[in-house]
C-alpha positions as CSV (number, residue, x, y, z in Angstrom):
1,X,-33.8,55.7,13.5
2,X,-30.9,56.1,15.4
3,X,-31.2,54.0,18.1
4,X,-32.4,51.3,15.4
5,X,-29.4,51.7,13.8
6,X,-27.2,51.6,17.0
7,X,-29.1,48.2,18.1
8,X,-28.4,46.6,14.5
9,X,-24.9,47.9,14.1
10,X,-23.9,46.2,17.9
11,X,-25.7,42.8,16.8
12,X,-23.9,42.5,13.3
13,X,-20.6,43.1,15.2
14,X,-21.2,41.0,17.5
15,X,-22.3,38.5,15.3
16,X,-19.6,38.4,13.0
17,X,-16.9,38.2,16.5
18,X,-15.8,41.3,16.3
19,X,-17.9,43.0,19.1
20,X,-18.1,46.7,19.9
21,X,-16.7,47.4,23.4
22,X,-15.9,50.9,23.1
23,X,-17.1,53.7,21.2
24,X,-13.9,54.7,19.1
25,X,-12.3,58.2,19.3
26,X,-10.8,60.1,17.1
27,X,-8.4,62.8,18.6
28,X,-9.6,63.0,22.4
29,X,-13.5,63.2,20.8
30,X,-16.0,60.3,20.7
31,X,-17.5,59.3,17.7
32,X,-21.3,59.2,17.4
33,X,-21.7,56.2,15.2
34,X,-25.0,57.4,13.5
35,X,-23.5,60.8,12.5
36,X,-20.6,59.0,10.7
37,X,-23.1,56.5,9.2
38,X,-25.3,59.2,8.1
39,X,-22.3,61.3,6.7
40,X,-21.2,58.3,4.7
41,X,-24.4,57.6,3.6
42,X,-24.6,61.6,2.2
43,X,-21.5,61.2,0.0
44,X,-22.2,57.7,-1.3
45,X,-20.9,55.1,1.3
46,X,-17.8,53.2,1.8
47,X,-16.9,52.3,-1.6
48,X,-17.3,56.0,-3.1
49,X,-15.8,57.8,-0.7
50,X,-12.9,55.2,-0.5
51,X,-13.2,55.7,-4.8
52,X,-12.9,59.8,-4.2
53,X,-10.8,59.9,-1.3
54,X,-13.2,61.9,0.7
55,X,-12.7,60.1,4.0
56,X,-11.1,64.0,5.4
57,X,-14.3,64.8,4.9
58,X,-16.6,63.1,6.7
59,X,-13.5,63.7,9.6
60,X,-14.2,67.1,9.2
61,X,-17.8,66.2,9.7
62,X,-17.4,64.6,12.7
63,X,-15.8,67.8,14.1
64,X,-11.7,66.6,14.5
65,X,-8.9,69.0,14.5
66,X,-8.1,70.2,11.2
67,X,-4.4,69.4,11.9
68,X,-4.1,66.2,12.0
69,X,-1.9,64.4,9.1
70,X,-3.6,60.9,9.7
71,X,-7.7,62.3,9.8
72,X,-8.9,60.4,6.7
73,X,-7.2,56.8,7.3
74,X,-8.2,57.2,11.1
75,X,-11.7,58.0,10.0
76,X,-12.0,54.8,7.1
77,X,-10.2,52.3,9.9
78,X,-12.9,53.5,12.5
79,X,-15.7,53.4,9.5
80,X,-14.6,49.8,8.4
């Protein structure tokens, strides 16, 4: 399932000119794409959590420092 997803998220970015070069960070910690995906998919997707304003927690999900002021619009901008 994951690397499915991994091969299908690259090809739509591509795709659509906006190509993944990097794996994203948040705070000095990579992202794993699926866990994020998979978290998202949990609480509803994009459009609920956006709705609900639970963005912190699927940050919090991923394992980031529970300090940081910026976690939740970090985590939608590396989502989106």
């Amino acid at each position: 399932d994951e690397q499915a997803f991994l091969v299908a998220l690259y090809k739509y970015m591509k795709e659509r000119k906006t190509p993944i070069e990097r794996i994203p960070y948040l705070g000095f910690k990579q992202i794993n794409l699926w866990t994020m995906f998979q978290a998202a998919q949990k609480l509803g997707g994009y459009e609920t959590i956006t709705a609900r304003r639970q963005w912190k927690h699927i940050y919090d999900e991923l394992g980031g420092n529970p300090g940081s002021t910026s976690a939740a619009t970090c985590t939608r901008r590396h989502y989106e």
